[in-house]
ROKEMAR-402137 format. One record per residue (C-alpha): x, y, z. Coordinates in steps of 0.05 Angstrom, whole numbers, plus 32768, in hexadecimal, padded with zeros to 4 digits. Example, Ala and Ser with C-alpha at 12.3 -4.5 7.8 and 13.67 -1.06 7.14 Angstrom:
80F67FA6809C
81117FEB808F
% end
This chain:
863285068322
865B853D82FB
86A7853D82F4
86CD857D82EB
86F5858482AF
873B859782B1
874485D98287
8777860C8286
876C86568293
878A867C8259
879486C88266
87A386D98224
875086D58219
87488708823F
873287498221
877A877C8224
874C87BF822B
87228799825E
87418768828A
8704874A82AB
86E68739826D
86F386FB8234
8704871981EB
86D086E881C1
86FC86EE818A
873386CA81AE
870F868981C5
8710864E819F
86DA8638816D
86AB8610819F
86AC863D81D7
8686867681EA
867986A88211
862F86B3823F
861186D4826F
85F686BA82B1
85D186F482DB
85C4872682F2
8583871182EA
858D86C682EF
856B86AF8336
85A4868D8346
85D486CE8347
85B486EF8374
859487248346
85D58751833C
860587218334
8627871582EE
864A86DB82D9
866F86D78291
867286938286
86A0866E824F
8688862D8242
86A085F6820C
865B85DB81FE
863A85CA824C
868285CC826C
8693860E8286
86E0861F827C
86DA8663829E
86B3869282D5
86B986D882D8
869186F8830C
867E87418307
86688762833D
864987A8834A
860687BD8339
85E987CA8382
861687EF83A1
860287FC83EF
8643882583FB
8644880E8448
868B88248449
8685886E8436
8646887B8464
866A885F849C
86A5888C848D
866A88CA849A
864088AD84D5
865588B28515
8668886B8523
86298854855E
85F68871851E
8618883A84E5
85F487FF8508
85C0880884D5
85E988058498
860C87CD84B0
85C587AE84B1
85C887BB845F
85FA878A844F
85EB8744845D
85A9875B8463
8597870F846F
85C4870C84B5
85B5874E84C2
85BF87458510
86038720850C
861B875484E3
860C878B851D
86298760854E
866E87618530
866B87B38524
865587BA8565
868787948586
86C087B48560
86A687F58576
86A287E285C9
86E687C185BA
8701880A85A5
86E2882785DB
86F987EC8610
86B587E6862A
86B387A28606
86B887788650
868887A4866D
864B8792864D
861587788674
86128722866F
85C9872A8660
85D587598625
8605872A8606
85D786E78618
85A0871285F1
85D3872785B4
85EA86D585AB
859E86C985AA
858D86F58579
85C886ED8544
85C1869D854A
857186AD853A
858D86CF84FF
85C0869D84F0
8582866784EC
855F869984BD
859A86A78489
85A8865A847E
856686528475
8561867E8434
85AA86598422
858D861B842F
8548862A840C
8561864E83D4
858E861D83C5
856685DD83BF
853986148394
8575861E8363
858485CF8350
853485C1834D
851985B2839A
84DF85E383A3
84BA85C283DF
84FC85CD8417
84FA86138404
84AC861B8415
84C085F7845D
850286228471
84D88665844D
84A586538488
84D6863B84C8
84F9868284B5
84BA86A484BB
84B1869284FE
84F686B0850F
84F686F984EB
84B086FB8508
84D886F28555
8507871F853F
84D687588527
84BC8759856C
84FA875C858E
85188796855A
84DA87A78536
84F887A084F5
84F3876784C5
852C875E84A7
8563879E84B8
855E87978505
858587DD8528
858087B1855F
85CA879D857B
85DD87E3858E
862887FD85A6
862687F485F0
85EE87C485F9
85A287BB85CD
857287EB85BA
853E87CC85E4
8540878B8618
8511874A8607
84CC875385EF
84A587378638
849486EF8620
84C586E885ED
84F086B8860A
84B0868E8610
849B869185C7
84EC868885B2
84E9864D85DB
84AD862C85B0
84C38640857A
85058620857D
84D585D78592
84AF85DC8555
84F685EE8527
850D85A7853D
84EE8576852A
84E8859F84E5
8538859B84DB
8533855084CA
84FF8558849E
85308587847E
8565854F8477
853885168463
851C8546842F
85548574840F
85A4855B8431
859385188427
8566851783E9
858B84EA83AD
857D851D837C
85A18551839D
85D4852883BD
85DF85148373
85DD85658360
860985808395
8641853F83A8
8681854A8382
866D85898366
869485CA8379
86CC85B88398
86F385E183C7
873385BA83E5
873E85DF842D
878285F48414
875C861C83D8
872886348408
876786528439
8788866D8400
8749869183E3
873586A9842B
86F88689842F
86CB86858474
868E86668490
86698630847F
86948629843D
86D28629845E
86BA85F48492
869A85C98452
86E985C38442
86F385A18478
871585D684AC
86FA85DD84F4
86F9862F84EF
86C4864E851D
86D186968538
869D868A856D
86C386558580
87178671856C
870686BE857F
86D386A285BC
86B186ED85B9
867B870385D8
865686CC8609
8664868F85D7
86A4866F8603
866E86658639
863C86468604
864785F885EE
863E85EB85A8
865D85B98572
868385DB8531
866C85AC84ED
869B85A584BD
869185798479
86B4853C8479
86A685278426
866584F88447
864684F883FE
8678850783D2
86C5852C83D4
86D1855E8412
86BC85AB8405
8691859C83CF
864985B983C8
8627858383F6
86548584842F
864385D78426
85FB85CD842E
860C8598846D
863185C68494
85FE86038495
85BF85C584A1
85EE85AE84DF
85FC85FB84ED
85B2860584F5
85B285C6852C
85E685EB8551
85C88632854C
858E860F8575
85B485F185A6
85DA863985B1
858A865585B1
8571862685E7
85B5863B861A
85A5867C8611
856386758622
857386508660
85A0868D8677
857186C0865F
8532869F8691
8565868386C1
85A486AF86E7
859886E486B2
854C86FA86B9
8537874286AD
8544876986EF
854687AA86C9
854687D0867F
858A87D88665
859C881A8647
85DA881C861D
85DF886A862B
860088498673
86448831864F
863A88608610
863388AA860C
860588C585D7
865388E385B4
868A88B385B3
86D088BC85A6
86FD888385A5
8744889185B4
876688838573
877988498553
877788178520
874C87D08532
872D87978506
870087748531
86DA87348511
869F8701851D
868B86BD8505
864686D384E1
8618869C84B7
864786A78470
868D86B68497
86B486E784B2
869E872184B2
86D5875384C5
86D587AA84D3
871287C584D0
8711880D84F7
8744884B84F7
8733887F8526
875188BB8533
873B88D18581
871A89118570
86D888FB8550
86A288C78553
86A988BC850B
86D4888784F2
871488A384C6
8711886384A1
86E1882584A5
86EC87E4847A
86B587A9847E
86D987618476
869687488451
86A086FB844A
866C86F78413
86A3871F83E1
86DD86ED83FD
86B286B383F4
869A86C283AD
86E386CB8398
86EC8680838E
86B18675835E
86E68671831F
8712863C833F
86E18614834F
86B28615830D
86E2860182DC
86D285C482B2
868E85B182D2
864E85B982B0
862485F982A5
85EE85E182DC
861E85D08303
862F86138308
85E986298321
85FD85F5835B
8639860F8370
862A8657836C
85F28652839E
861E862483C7
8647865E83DC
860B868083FE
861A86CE83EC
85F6870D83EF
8603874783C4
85FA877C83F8
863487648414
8660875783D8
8654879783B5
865587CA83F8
% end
């Protein structure tokens, strides 16, 4: 199992005309300076991480980000604010449907229509972004036992996910960037028969979920990858404002489904994981990996009680059209409002100032928790080993779209 090495950070490295970047001149004899990404698989494609290592020990990270470049903020700044839905689609562009849950309940909370939502709508929206939840920590999950060398679990949560973007195609008719979770309601009710098909899919998924753990979580090669490795003590994951699945690895019980109770989830009974150091130290890369596994168990349970509603007291009597609580022009009285939801890599937070005279937001500022979460990768590198690097970068389970927005 690795060790980190204690090493000092030493500022006066850093290049004085660019701050961000190491002066070669200035390090010592044995270390040097390399480049990991953007290209490298494990950076996501436009990540890049200048790396100083001492031999295979790295003694510092420095992540830089840009190259993509979505600009979410700006076009929502120039859209009237029931049109962003599909831009907020374009940042986690893996969660796509959690993400337009949390814009669209900032918006109905502006508008104090937020209560008045039909029970059925909100049954459908839970439904939906747990579907999506099950999808995105399957790519964490799969691309991470692809990054440390286990290419089979991949192939196996590549197909379950299948299964679920295919559901949610025919519910949005989108694969991936939904428009589906619309200010004031949906943009369409159920698919006839899709609570049927949800419901078999969600008896195959299953059984499937421990072959996951036999396979990847409790595999000694990447127990021996993954335990002690990365790090994060809960008070370092407060102080760097980490979320999600991360934060929870650390060892704190912090849910917003379960501390905000928004939407239909206070109704909904479901466990919150948290890692507990089974393999290894608490918050390292393992007890990362655990949590979102044991998040997928729960996103099931959550499934199967909305299904129950959704073919029980809450059957289709009638379409829903949003137009009923929303006119085609809103104008929310003005005000500032951050609004936030708990979505597979954190919180993910909108921050709105309106002004009462126009459906276009004076100022709108996306909490992403991908950029928040990536912001502890140098604390938490120092002193372990250049592959062990690879391990903890795609234990923090980012996306770019959201990072660089």
């Amino acid at each position: 199992m690795s060790q980190a090495i204690e090493y000092k950070y030493r500022p006066e490295n850093l290049n004085e005309s660019a701050p961000n970047v190491y002066d070669e001149s200035k390090l010592t004899r044995e270390e040097m300076v390399i480049n990991i990404g953007p290209q490298h698989p494990s950076t996501h494609g436009v990540l890049r991480l200048e790396v100083v290592t001492d031999g295979e020990i790295v003694v510092d990270v420095v992540p830089h980000l840009g190259y993509l470049h979505r600009c979410f903020e700006k076009h929502a700044e120039s859209v009237a604010m029931n049109g962003v839905i599909p831009f907020v689609d374009r940042m986690d562009y893996v969660g796509a449907m959690n993400s337009e849950h949390a814009y669209a309940m900032g918006v109905e909370r502006m508008l104090g229509i937020e209560d008045k939502i039909p029970k059925r709508v909100e049954y459908i929206r839970v439904l939906v972004a747990e579907l999506n939840r099950i999808a995105s920590h399957f790519v964490a999950i799969g691309t991470y036992g692809l990054d440390i060398g286990a290419f089979t679990p991949f192939l196996w949560v590549m197909r379950d996910r299948e299964h679920i973007l295919r559901l949610l195609e025919w519910v949005s008719g989108a694969r991936m960037l939904y428009n589906y979770i619309w200010v004031g309601g949906l943009f369409y009710d159920l698919p006839v028969g899709f609570e049927e098909k949800c419901t078999e899919f969600i008896n195959y998924l299953k059984p499937k979920l421990v072959e996951l753990d036999e396979v990847l979580v409790n595999n000694k090669i990447f127990i021996e990858r993954t335990a002690n490795v990365g790090v994060i003590p809960r008070n370092l994951a407060i102080n760097y404002g980490v979320t999600g699945p991360i934060l929870r690895g650390s060892g704190l019980r912090m849910d917003y489904r379960k501390v905000d109770g928004y939407s239909v989830y206070p109704e909904i009974d479901f466990e919150v994981p948290i890692g507990n150091g089974q393999m290894g130290q608490t918050g390292d890369c393992w007890d990362r990996t655990w949590v979102r596994v044991e998040e997928v168990k729960q996103s099931v349970k959550i499934i199967e009680q909305c299904l129950t509603q959704l073919t029980g007291d809450l059957k289709r009597t009638r379409e829903f059209d949003p137009r009923e609580l929303v006119p085609k022009k809103i104008r929310p009285k003005a005000q500032d409002l951050y609004v936030r939801a708990e979505n597979p890599k954190g919180e993910l937070g909108f921050f709105f100032r309106t002004d009462g005279r126009s459906d276009v937001a004076v100022r709108c500022k996306a909490r992403g928790c991908s950029f928040s979460n990536l912001s502890i990768l140098p604390a938490i590198s120092k002193g372990y080993m250049v592959a062990d690097l690879i391990a903890i970068v795609g234990s923090l389970d980012f996306v770019m779209g959201e990072v660089d927005r």
